[in-house]
C-alpha positions in Angstrom: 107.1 110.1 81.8 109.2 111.4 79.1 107.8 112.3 76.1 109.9 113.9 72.6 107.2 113.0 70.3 104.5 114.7 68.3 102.8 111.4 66.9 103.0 108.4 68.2 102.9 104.8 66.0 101.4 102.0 68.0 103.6 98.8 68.4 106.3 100.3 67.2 109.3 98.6 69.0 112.2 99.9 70.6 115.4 100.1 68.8 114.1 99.6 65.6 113.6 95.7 66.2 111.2 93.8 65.0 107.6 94.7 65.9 105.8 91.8 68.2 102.7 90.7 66.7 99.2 92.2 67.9 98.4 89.4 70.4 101.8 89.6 71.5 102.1 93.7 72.3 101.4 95.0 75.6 98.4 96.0 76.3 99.7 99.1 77.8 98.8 103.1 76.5 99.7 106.8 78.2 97.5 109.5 76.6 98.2 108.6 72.8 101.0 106.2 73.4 100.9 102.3 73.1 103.6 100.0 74.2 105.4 98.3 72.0 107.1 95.7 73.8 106.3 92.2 74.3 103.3 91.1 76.9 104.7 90.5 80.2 107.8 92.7 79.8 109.4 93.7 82.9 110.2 98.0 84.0 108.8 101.2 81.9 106.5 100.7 78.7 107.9 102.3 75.7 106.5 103.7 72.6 109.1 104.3 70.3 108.4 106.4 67.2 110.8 109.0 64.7 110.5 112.2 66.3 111.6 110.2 70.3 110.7 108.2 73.0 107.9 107.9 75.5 108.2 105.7 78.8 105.7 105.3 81.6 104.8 103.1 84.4 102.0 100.9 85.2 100.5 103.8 87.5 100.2 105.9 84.6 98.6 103.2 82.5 95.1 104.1 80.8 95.3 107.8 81.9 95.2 110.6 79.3 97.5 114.1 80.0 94.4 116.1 80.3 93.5 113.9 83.2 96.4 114.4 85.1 
């Protein structure tokens, strides 16, 4: 996990690209992070907001920091 970020936007993509619709966003979130790339994208998930970047993996999906 990396993590830069203070707040987090939800769907927010990637490289400032467009932002996938709701039914289209993965499903994926890490503590206060959702992913904002497509369903069915391949590697890390990736929230994306001003302050940085977050990544995870899938075995980190659903958890909270406090839990870990």
């Amino acid at each position: 996990m990396h993590d830069r970020s203070t707040d987090a936007t939800p769907h927010e993509p990637p490289h400032g690209g467009p932002a996938p619709h709701d039914d289209e966003c993965c499903p994926s979130r890490f503590d206060r992070w959702h992913c904002g790339l497509q369903q069915g994208h391949g590697g890390l998930h990736v929230a994306t907001e001003q302050q940085g970047r977050t990544t995870w993996n899938d075995a980190l999906d659903g958890h909270d920091l406090s839990a870990l």
